[in-house]
C-alpha positions as CSV (number, residue, x, y, z in Angstrom):
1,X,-37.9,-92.6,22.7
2,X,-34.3,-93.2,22.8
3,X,-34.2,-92.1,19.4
4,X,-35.7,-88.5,19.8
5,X,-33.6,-87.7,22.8
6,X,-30.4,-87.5,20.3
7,X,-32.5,-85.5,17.6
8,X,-34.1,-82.9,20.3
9,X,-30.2,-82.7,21.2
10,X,-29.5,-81.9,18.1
11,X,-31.6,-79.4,17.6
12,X,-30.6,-77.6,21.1
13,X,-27.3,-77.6,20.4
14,X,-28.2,-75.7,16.6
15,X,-30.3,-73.4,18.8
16,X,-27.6,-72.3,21.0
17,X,-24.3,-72.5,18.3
18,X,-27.2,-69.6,16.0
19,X,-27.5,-68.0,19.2
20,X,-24.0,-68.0,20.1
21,X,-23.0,-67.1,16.2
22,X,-25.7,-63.9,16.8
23,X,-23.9,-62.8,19.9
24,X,-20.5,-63.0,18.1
25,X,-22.0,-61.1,15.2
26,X,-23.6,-58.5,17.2
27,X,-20.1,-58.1,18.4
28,X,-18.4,-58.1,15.9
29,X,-20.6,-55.3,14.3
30,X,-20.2,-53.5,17.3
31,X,-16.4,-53.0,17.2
32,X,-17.1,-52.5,13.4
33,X,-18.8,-48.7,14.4
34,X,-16.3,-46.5,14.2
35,X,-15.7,-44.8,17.5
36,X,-17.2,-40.8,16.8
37,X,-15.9,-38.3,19.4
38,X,-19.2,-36.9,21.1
39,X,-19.5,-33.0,21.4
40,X,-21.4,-32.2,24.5
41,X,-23.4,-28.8,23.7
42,X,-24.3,-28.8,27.6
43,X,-21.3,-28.1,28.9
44,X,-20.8,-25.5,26.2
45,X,-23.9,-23.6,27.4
46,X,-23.0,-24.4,30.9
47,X,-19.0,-23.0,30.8
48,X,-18.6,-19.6,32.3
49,X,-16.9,-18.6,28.7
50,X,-19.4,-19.7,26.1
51,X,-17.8,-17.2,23.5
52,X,-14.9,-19.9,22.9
53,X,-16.5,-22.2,19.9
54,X,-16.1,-25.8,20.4
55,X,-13.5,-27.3,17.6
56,X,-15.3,-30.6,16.3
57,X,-13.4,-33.6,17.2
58,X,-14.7,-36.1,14.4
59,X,-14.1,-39.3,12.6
60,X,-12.6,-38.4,8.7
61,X,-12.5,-39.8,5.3
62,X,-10.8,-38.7,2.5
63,X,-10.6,-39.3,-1.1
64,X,-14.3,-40.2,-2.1
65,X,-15.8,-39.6,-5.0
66,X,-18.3,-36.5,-5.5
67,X,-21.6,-38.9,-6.2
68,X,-21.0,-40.6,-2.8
69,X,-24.1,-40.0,-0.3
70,X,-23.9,-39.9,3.5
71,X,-25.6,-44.0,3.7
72,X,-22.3,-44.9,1.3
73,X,-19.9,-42.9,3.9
74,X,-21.8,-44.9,6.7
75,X,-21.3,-47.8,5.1
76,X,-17.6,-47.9,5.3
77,X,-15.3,-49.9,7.1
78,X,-13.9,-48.8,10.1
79,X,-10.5,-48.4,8.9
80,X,-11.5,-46.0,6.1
81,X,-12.0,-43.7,8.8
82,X,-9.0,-41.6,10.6
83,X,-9.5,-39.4,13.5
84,X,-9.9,-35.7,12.6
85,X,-7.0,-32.9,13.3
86,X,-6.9,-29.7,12.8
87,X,-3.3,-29.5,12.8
88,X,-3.5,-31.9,9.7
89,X,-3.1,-30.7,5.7
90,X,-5.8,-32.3,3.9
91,X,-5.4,-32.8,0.1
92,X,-8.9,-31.3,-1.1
93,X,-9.7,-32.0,-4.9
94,X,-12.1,-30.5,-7.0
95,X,-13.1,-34.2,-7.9
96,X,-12.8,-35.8,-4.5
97,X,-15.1,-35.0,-1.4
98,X,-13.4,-35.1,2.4
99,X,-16.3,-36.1,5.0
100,X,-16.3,-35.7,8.4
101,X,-18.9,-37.6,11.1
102,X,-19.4,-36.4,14.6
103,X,-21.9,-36.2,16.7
104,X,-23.9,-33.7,19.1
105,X,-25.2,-34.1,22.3
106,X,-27.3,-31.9,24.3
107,X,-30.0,-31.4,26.9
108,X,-32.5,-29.0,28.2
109,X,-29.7,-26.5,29.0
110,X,-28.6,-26.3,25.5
111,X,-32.1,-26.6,23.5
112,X,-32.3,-23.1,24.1
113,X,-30.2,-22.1,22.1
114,X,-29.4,-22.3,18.4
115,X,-26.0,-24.0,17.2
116,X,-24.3,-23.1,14.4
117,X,-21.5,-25.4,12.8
118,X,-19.0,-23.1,11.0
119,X,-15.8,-23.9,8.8
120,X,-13.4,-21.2,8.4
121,X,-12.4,-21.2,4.9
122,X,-14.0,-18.9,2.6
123,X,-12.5,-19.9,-0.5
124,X,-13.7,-23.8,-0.2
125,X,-15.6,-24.6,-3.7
126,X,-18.4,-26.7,-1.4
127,X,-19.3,-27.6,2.2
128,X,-22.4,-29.6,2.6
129,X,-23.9,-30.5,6.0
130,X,-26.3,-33.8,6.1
131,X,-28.9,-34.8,8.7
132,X,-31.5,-36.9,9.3
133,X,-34.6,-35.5,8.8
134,X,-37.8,-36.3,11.7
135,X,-38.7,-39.2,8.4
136,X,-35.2,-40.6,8.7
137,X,-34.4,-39.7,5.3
138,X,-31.3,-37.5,4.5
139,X,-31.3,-34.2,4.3
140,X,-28.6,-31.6,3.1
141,X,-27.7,-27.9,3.0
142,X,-24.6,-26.1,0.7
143,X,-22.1,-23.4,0.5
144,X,-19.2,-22.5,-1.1
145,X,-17.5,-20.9,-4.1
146,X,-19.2,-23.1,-6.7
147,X,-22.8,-21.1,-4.8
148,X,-23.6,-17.9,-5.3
149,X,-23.7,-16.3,-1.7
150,X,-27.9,-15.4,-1.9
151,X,-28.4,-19.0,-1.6
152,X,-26.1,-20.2,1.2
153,X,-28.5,-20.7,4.4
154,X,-26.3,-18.3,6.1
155,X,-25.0,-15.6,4.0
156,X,-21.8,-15.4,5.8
157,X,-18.0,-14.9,5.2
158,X,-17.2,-18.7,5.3
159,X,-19.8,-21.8,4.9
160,X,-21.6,-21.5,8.0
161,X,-24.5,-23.8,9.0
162,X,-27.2,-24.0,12.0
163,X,-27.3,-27.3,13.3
164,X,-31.4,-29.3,13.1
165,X,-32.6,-30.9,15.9
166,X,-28.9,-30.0,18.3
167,X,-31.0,-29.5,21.2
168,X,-32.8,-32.9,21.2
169,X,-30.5,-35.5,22.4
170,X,-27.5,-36.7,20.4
171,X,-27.1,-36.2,16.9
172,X,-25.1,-37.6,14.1
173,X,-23.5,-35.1,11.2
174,X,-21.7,-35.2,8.0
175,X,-19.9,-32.5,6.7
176,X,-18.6,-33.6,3.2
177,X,-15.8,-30.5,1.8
178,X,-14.4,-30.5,-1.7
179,X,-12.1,-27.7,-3.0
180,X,-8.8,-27.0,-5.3
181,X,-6.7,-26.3,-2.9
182,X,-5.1,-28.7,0.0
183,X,-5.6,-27.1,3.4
184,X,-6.4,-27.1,6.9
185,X,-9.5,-27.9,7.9
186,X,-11.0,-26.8,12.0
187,X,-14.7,-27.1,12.2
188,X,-16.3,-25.7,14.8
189,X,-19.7,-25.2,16.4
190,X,-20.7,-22.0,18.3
191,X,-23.7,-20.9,20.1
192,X,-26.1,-19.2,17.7
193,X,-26.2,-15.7,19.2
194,X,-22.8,-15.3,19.6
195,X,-21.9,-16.8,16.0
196,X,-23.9,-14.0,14.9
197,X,-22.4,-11.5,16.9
198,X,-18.8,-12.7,15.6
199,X,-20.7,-12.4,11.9
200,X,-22.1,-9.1,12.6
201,X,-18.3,-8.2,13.7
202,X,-16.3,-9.4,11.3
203,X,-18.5,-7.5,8.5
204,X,-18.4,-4.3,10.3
205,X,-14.2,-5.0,10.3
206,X,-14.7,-5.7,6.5
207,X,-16.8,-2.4,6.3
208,X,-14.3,-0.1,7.5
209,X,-11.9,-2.1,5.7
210,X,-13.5,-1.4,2.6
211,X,-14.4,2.5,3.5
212,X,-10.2,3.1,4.1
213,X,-9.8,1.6,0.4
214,X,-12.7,3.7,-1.1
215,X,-11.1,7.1,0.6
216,X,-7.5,6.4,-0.2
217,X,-8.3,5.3,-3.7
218,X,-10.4,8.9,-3.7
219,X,-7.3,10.4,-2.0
220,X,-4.8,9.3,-4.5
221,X,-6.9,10.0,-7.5
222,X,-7.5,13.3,-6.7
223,X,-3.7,13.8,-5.6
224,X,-3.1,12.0,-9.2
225,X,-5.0,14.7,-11.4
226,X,-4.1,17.5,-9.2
227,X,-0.2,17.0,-9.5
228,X,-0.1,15.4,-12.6
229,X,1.8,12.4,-11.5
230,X,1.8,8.7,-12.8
231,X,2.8,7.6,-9.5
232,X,-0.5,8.4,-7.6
233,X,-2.2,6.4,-10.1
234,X,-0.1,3.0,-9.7
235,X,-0.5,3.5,-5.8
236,X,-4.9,3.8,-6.4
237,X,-4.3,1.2,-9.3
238,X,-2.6,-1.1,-6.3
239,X,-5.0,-0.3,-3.6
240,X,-8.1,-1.6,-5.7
241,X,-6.0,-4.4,-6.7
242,X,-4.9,-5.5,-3.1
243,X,-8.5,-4.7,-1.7
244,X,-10.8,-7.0,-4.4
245,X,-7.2,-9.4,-3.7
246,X,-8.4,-9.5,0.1
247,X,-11.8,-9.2,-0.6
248,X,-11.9,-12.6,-3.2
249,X,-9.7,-14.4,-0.2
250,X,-11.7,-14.1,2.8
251,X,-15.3,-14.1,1.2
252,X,-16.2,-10.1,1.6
253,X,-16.1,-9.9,-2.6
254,X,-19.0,-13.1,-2.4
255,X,-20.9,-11.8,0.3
256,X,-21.0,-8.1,-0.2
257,X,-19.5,-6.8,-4.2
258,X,-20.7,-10.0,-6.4
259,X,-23.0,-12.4,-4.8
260,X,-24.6,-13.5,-7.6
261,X,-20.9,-14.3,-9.0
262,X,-19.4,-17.6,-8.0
263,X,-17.3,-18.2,-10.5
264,X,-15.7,-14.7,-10.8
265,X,-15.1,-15.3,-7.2
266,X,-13.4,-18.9,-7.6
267,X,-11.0,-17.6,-11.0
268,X,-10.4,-14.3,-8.9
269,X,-9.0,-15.9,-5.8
270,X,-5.3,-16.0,-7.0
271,X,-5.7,-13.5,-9.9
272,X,-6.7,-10.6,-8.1
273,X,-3.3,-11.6,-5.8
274,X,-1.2,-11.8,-9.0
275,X,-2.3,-8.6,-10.3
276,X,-2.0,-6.8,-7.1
277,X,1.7,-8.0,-6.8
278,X,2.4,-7.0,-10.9
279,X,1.0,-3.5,-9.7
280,X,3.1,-3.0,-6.7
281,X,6.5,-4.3,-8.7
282,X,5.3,-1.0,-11.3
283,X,4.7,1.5,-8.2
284,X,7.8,0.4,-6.6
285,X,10.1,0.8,-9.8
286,X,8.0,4.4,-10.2
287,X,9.1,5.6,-7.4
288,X,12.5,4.2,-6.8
289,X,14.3,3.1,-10.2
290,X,15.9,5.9,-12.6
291,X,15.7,4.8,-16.3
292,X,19.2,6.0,-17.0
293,X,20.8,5.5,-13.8
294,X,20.1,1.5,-13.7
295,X,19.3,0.8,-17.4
296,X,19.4,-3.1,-17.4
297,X,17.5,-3.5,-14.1
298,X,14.7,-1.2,-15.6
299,X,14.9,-3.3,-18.6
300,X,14.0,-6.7,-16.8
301,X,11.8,-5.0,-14.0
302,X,9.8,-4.4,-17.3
303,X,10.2,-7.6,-18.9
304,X,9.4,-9.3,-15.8
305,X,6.0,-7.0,-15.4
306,X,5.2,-7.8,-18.9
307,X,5.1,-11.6,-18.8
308,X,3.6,-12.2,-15.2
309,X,1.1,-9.6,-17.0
310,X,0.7,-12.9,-19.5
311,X,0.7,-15.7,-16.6
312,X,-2.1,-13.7,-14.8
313,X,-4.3,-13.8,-17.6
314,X,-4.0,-17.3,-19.0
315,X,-3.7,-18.2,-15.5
316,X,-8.0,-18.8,-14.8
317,X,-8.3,-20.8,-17.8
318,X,-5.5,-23.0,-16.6
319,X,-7.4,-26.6,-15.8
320,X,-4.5,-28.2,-13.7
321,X,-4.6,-26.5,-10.2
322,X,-0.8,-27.8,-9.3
323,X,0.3,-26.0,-12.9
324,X,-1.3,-22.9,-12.2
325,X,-0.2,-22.6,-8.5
326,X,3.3,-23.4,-9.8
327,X,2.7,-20.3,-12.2
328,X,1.9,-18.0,-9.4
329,X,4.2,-19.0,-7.1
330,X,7.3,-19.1,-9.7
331,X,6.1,-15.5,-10.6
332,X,5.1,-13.6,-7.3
333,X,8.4,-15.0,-5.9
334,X,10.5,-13.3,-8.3
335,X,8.6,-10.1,-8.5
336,X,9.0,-9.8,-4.5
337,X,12.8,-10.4,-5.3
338,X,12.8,-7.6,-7.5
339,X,11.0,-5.5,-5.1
340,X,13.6,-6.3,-2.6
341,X,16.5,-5.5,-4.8
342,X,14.7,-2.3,-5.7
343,X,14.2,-1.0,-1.9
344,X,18.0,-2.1,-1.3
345,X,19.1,0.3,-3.6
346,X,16.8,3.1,-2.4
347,X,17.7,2.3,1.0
348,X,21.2,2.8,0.3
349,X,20.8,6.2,-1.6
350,X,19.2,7.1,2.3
351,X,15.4,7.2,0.4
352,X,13.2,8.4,2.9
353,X,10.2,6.9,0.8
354,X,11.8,3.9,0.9
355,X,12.0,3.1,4.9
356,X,8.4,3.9,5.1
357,X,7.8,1.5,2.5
358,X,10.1,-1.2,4.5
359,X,7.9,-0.4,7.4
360,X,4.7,-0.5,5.5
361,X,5.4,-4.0,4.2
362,X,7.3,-5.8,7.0
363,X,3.6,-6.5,9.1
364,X,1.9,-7.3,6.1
365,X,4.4,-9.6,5.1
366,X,5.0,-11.0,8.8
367,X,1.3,-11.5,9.3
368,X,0.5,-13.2,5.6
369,X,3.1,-15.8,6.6
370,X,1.4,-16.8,9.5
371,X,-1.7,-17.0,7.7
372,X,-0.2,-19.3,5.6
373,X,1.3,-21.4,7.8
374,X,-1.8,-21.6,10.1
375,X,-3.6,-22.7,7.0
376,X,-1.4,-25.3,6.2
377,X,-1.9,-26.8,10.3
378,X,1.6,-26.3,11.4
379,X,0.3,-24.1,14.0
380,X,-2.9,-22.8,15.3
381,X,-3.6,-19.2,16.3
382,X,-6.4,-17.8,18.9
383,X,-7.2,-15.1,16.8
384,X,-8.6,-15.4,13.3
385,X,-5.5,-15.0,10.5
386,X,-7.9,-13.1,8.2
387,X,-8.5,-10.5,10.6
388,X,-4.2,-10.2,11.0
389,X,-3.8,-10.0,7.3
390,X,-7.1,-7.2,6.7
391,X,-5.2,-5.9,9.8
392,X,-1.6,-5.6,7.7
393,X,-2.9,-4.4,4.6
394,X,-5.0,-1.5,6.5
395,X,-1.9,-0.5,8.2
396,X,0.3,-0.9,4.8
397,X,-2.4,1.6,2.5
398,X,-1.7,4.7,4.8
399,X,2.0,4.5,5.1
400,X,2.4,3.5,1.5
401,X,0.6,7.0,0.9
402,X,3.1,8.9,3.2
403,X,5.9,7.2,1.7
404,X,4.6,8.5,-1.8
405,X,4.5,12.1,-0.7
406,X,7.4,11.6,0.8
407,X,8.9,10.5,-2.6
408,X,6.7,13.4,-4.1
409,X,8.7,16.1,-1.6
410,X,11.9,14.7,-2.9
411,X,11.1,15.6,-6.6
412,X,9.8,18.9,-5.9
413,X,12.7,19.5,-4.5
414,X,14.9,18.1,-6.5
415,X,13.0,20.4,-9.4
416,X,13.4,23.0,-7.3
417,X,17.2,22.6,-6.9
418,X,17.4,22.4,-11.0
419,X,15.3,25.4,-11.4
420,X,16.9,27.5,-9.0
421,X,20.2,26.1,-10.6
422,X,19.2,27.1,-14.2
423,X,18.0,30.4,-13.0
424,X,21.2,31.3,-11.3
425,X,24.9,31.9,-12.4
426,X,27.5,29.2,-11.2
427,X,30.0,31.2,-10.5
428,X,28.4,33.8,-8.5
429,X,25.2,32.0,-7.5
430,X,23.4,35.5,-8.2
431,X,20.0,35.8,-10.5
432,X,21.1,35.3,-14.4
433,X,20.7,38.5,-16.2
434,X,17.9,36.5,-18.9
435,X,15.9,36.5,-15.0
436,X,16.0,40.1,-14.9
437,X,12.7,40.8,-16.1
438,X,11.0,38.2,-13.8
439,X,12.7,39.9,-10.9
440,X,12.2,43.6,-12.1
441,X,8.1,41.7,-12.5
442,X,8.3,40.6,-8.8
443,X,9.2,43.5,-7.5
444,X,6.7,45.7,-8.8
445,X,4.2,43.3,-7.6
446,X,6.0,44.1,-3.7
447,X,6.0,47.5,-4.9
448,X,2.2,47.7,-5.7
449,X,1.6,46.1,-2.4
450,X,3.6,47.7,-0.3
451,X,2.2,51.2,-2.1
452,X,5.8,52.0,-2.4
453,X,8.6,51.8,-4.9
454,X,12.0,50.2,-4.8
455,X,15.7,51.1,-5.5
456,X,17.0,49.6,-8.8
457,X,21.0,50.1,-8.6
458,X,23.6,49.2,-11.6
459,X,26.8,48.4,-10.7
460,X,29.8,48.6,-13.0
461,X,33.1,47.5,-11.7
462,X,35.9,49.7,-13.4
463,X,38.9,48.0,-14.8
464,X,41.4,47.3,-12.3
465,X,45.1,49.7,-12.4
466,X,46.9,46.9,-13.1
467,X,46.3,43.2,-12.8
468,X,45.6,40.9,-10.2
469,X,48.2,38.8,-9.4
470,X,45.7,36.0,-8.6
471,X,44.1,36.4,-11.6
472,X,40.7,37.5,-12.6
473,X,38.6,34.1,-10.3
474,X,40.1,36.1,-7.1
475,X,38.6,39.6,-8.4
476,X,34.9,37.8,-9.3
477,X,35.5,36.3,-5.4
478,X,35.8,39.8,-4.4
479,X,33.1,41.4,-5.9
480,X,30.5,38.7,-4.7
481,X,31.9,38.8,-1.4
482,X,31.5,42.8,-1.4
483,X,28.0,42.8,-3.1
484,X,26.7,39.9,-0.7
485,X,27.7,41.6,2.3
486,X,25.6,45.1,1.4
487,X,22.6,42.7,0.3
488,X,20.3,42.3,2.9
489,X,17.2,39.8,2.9
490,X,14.7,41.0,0.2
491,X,17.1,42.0,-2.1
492,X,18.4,40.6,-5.3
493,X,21.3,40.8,-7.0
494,X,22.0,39.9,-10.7
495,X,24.8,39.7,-13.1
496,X,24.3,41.4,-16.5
497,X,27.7,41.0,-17.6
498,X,31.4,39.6,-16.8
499,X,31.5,43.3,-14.5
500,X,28.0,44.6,-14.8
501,X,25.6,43.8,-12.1
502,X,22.3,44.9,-10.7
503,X,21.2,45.7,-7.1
504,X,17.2,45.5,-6.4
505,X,17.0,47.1,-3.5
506,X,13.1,46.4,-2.1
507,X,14.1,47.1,1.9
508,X,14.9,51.3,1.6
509,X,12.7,53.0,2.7
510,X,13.8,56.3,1.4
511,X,16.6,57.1,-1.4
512,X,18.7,58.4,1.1
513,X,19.0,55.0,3.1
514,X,19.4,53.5,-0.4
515,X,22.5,55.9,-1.0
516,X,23.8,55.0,2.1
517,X,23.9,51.6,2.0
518,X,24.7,52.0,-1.7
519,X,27.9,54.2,-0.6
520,X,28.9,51.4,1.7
521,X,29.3,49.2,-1.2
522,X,31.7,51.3,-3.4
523,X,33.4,52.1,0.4
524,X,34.3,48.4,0.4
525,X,35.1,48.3,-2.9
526,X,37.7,50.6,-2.4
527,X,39.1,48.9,1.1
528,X,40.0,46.1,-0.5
529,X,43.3,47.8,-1.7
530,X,44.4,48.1,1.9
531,X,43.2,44.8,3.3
532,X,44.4,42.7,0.2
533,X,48.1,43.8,-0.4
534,X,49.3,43.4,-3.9
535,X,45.7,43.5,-5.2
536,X,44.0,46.0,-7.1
537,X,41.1,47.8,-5.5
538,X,37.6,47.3,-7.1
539,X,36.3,51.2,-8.4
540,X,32.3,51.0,-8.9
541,X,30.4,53.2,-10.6
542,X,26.9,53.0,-9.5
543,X,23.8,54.6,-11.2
544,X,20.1,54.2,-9.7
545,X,17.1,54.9,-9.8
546,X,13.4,54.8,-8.3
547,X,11.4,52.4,-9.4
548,X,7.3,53.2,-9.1
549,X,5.3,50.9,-11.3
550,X,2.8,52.9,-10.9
551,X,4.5,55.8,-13.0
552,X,6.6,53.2,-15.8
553,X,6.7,49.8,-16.7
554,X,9.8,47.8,-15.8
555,X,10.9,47.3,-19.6
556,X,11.1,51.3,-19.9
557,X,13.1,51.6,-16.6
558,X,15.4,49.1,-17.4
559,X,16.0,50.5,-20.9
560,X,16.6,54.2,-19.5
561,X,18.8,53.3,-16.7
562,X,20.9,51.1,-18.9
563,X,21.2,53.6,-21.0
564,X,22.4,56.1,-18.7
565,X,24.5,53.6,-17.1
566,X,26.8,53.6,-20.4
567,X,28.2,56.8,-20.0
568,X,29.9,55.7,-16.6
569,X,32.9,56.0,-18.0
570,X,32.6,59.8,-18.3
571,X,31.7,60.1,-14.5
572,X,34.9,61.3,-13.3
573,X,35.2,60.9,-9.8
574,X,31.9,60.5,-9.1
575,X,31.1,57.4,-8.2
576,X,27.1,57.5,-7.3
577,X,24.3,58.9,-9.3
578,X,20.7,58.8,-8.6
579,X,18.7,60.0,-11.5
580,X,15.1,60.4,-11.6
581,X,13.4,58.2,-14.7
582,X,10.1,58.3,-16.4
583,X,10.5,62.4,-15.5
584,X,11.7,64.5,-18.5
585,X,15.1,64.1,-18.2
586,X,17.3,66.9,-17.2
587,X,20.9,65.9,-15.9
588,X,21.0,69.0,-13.3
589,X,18.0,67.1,-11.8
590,X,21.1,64.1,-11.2
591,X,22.3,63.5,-7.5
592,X,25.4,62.5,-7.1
593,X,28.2,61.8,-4.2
């Protein structure tokens, strides 16, 4: 009896230290499950502004392998698990998987609606969401750039998933992301109808986005064949560029332009970038840079085009992501500084073109900065940065068209200015006697118009009684300043000869008010003795004549009336004669005063 007592001691005492050894166990397992923040859908359905998504507060793990399965992430110990923030880079791999657990609680409230989990980042190459099925087994969906877009469950801008079972209770998720790229990562989960209505919004944005680019690109093609300038082309060959750029970046290329595509979409991403950059150096240094006037800076503006040319197409077939992100930073960096120097120095020649182009590029530049610092986590934004960047480069594609016509206006005009030059004497600034023709062509057109003809004078200027004592430069002065005052606007006067000019006279509207006005010009002629003392006067001999094309070509007046015009010598002192040509000639028929 005595000896039992001891034994059934014994055997309490086991009882109770197992016992005790299972409490401390259960324990210890307890503190061993991670702590996941719980997202209450209630109080999302509940809140007075249910448009503002609920960021997913969640436990995180980095760095696992790509054959790991949500029971091996479970499985973990509590301190391979960090608390997730959105503010936090996260260095994404191709090869590695980032997962994130959280759970979802709802009741009645919130059953009624559908809840979507979204994540942001259209160029991630997979997002997975995994859930328990009503077996217990794991189940998954995918999206991504490694996907084609026909066979994401929603085919949205960015991995978007609806969330199984959210309504029943609490939940647990796991989200594993893999991707070349480190970045910032903000899960969120939104009520279903209104997820869609941000979907339905943001492609209706990309829609008009993508009509702007399909109507410049038509714009500047047109405005290309039409003016037969090189220019228009770079500025459509930089729109396309810039809009598939965009397009690749923020998921409208996968989703609408090549769903089917995943892999053009992931090699594209930075390429499309690169290229639209190599284009935009090549429209700048169109439009601003003179081949002869900064010869070296053309030459490595065209050096540097050439070989980022190179790095953008070896770039996709470039298997080290740090190398290749190297490559396109080293090389859009110095093609911005070349476009900087480039705008500096049309900014300092007081370019027009140039501050629209300052103006077009200073959002676009502003804005992409933002994005990329709100994708790295330093800061967080209420609106979404692709909208601000689609934003930017909508504003940039018009005023980038208006500073190209304003770049057009200034070589028209500068043509202009050479043409007129070439067509006009320097020293008088009147038509060039080779321009005679063309003029005497004009203004038998006006003539045919008007149903009336027009007063074609010669004007020989005598030589002087003795010479000038400034010299023959003060007599040309003279007889520009005399022959500029009796042309009025309409008319045209040319020089044939060191002292033979020509006065087209299209505003007489008789040959008397021709004679007078012609009269006035050998009247000032003459008063130049008594208002320039010590100066010879200037004698003119003047012979005209009506013009009517409708009686004789311009070549047959022109010949007659210079031929008559030779024997001005023999005038005497008759210093005006209007003859009548294409008429059998008959010098009695001459006028003269």
């Amino acid at each position: 009896m005595s000896g039992g007592l001891p034994l059934r001691l014994a055997s309490h005492c086991r009882l109770l230290l197992a016992c005790w050894l299972a409490v401390l166990g259960s324990m210890a397992l307890a503190q061993a499950a991670p702590d996941v923040p719980l997202l209450d859908l209630s109080r999302m359905a509940q809140a007075a502004d249910t448009s503002s998504p609920g960021l997913v507060t969640a436990r995180v793990v980095e760095g696992l392998s790509l054959n790991t399965g949500p029971e091996q992430v479970l499985s973990l110990p509590p301190s391979a698990f960090n608390t997730h923030d959105s503010f936090k880079t996260y260095a994404l791999g191709s090869s590695s998987q980032t997962w994130f657990w959280f759970r979802v609680a709802a009741d009645r409230d919130a059953a009624q609606h559908a809840w979507h989990l979204i994540v942001g980042k259209p160029y991630l190459d997979r997002a997975a969401l995994h859930h328990r099925g009503d077996d217990g087994r794991w189940l998954s969906v995918a999206a991504g750039d490694s996907l084609p877009n026909t066979v994401w469950p929603l085919r949205s801008l960015s991995p978007q998933f609806v969330l199984p079972n959210a309504g029943r209770g609490t939940n647990d998720y796991l989200l594993s992301i893999n991707g070349d790229r480190p970045m910032s990562l903000a899960p969120r989960v939104q009520r279903g109808d209104l997820a869609l209505a941000d979907m339905q919004l943001d492609f209706l944005f990309h829609g008009i986005f993508l009509g702007g680019v399909v109507l410049a690109l038509f714009l500047s093609i047109a405005f290309a064949l039409s003016y037969r300038d090189a220019r228009y082309a770079w500025y459509a060959l930089y729109v396309f560029t810039a809009s598939m750029a965009v397009a690749a970046h923020y998921g409208v290329g996968a989703r609408l332009i090549w769903p089917h595509s995943p892999e053009w979409l992931h090699h594209m991403t930075l390429t499309f970038a690169h290229i639209a950059s190599i284009v935009q150096l090549q429209f700048c240094r169109s439009m601003f840079l003179d081949r002869h006037r900064s010869p070296s800076l053309w030459w490595i503006t065209a050096v540097v085009i050439a070989v980022a040319a190179v790095i953008a197409v070896v770039s996709p077939g470039i298997q080290s992501i740090a190398l290749m992100s190297g490559l396109f930073m080293a090389s859009v960096a110095t093609i911005l500084g070349l476009t900087v120097v480039i705008v500096a120095l049309a900014l300092k020649d007081r370019r027009q073109a140039a501050y629209f182009w300052l103006i077009a590029y200073i959002p676009l530049i502003v804005l992409t900065a933002l994005t990329v610092v709100s994708s790295m986590g330093f800061v967080r934004f209420a609106w979404l940065p692709t909208q601000a960047v689609m934003l930017g480069v909508m504003f940039e594609i018009p005023v980038l068209l208006i500073a190209l016509h304003l770049h057009g206006k200034h070589v028209h005009a500068v043509s202009v200015r050479s043409s007129t030059l070439a067509q006009l004497d320097p020293l008088t600034g009147f038509v060039i006697a080779s321009q005679f023709d063309a003029v005497g062509d004009a203004a038998a057109r006006a003539a045919l118009k008007g149903q009336t003809a027009c007063v074609v004078a010669m004007v020989r200027v005598l030589p002087a009684e003795y010479q000038d004592a400034s010299g023959p430069e003060d007599r040309l002065k003279r007889i520009v300043r005399t022959l500029n005052t009796v042309a009025q606007e309409g008319d045209t006067v040319v020089r044939l000869g060191e002292d033979l000019f020509a006065l087209v006279i299209l505003t007489a509207s008789s040959r008397r008010q021709a004679a007078v006005r012609l009269s006035r010009l050998v009247a000032l002629g003459l008063m130049e003795r008594g208002s320039s003392q010590g100066k010879a006067p200037l004698v003119l001999r003047v012979m005209a004549g009506v013009f009517d094309p409708r009686k004789l070509t311009w070549r047959g007046f022109r010949s007659e009336l210079t031929l008559r015009m030779s024997a001005a010598d023999a005038w005497g002192n008759k210093s005006i004669r209007f003859v009548p040509i294409g008429e059998p000639q008959n010098d009695a028929d001459d006028t003269d005063w």
